[in-house]
N, C-alpha and C positions, 0 to 999 in steps of 0.2 A: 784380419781374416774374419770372414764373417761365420757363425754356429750353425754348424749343419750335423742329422743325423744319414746316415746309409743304413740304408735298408739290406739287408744280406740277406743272400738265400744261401750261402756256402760253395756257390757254382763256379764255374767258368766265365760268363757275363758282370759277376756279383765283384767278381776278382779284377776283372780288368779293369771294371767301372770306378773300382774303387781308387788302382796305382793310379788310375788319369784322375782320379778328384784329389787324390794326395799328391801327387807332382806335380798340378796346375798353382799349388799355393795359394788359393783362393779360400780354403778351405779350414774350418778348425773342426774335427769331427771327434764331437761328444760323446756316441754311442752307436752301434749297432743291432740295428734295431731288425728282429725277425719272431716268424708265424711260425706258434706249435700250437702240434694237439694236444688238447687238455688232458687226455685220458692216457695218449701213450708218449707223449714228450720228444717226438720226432716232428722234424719239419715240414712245412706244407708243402707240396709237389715232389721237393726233391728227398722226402722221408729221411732227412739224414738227424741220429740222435743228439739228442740236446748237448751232450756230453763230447759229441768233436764238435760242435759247432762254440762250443764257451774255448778250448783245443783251438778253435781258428783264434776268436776274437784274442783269447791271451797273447799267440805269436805276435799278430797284429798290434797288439798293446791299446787296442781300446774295446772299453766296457763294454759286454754281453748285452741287452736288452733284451729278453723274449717276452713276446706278446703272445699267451694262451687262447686258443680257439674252442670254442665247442666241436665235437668232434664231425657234428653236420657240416661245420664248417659255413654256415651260409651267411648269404654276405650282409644281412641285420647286425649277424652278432659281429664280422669285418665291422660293418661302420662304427658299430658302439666301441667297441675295442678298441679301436683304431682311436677313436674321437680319444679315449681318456688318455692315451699315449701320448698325443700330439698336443693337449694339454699340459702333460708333463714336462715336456721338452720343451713347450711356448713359456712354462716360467723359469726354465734357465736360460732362456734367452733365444733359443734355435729358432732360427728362420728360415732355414734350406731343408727340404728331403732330401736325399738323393738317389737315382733308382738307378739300375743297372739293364732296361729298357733299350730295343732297337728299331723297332718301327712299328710297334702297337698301339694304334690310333685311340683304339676306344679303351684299353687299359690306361693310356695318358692322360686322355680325355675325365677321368673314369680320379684318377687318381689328384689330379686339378681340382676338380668340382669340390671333391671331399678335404684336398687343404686349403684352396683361397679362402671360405669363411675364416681358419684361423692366421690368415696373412703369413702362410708357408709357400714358399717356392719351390714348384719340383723343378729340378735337376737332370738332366739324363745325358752323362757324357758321351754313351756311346749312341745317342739319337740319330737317326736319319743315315745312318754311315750305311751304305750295303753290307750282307751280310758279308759276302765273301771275303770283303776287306776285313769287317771285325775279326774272322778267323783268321786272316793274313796277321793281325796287331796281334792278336792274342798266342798264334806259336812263335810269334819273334819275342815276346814278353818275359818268357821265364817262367809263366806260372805254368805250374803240374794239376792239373786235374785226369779223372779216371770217372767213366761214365756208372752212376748209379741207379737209375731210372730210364726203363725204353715204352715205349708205346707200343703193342707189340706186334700193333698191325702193322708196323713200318719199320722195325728195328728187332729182332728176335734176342736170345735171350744169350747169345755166345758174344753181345754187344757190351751186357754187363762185366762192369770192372776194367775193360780195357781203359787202355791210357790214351788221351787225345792228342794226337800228332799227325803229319800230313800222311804218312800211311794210312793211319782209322781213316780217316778225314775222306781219303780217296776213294772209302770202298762205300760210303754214304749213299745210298740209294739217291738219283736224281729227284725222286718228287717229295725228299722232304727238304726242310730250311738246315743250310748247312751249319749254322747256329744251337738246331732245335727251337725255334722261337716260337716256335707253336703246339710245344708241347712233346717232340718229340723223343727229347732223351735232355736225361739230367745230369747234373754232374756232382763232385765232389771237390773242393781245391784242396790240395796236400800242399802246396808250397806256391810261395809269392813272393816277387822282390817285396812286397812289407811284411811277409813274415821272418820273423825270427830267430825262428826252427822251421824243420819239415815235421809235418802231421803224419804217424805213426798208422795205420791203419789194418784191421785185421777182418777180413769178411770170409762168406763161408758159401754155401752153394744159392745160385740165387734163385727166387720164388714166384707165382703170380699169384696177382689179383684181379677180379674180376669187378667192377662197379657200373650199377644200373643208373641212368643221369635222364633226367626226365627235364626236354627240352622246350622252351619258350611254347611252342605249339603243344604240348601234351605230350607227345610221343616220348617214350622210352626207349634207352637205347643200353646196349651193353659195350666196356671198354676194358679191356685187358689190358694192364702193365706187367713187365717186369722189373721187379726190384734188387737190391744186394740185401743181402744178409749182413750185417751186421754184428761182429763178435767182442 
């Protein structure tokens, strides 16, 4: 088997991408590797704390890696960061990424460019597949997740916490990705055929935020999420 790290976000995608890179047996996977903020030690998009995300990796039975952001998050300090990671892994031998990716061209594209100088291969098992089918794999799977993050123009906020099954799944407004592949709602995994317990979880009323993202042409723009509270 050849050394590969996964990339986790703690989601739904992160989950399934992972049972298909551990049942394919192609795979020896040295670490799980994921994006926090430096300041508040929750994950990148999907805000989930550092403290169930080490909770996942234990089930799991492989090692945590977090990788610390500045809190701008911009993608300077991504590549530097990134670089010294991918370093680290290239002198235990790792030669695969692996990402949990479904049809994002320039995030692929994006993430290629920055491993082939170190002779890393991305990975993406659930690539190119429609979404719909992904979500067909993923509630025949077993894994449990519960949505943590909505976008809130497209998702309000009675979305948070629920659990994903072909009910939620049915009431999903037609114009977003039935996945969320583009941002629109995040998730949490509580249980996996590779975990080894279920993930305990305690949340509390959930909140918004509002962030101003000043776009390729200048322009500003504002975006609301909703989040879980976390207890």
């Amino acid at each position: 088997m050849v050394k590969a790290v996964f990339n986790w976000s703690g989601g739904k995608d992160s989950a399934l991408a992972l049972t298909r890179a551990m049942e394919c047996g192609e795979y020896e996977i040295v670490a799980l590797l994921t994006t926090v903020n430096r300041d508040t030690s929750l994950s990148s998009m999907h805000n989930l704390p550092l403290s169930i995300l080490r909770q996942q990796a234990e089930s799991i039975g492989v090692p945590l890696y977090p990788v610390a952001l500045t809190p701008a998050g911009d993608m300077s300090d991504y590549a530097e960061t990134m670089r010294d990671a991918v370093l680290h892994f290239r002198g235990q031998g790792v030669t695969h990424f692996i990402f949990g990716d479904i049809y994002l061209h320039d995030v692929r594209r994006y993430r290629e460019e920055m491993l082939s100088p170190y002779c890393i291969t991305v990975v993406e098992p659930l690539w190119d597949i429609a979404p719909h089918e992904v979500m067909e794999m993923f509630l025949a799977s077993g894994i449990e997740c519960r949505i943590v993050t909505t976008d809130a123009s497209v998702l309000g906020c009675e979305y948070i916490g629920k659990l994903i099954d072909r009910q939620l799944v049915s009431s999903f407004p037609d114009c977003i990705d039935v996945c969320g592949e583009n941002g629109e709602y995040h998730t949490v995994c509580l249980n996996a055929p590779c975990f080894s317990r279920r993930i305990d979880l305690r949340t509390g009323k959930p909140f918004s935020r509002t962030y101003s993202i000043r776009h390729d042409d200048g322009t500003l723009h504002d975006y609301t999420y909703w989040f879980t509270q976390f207890l």
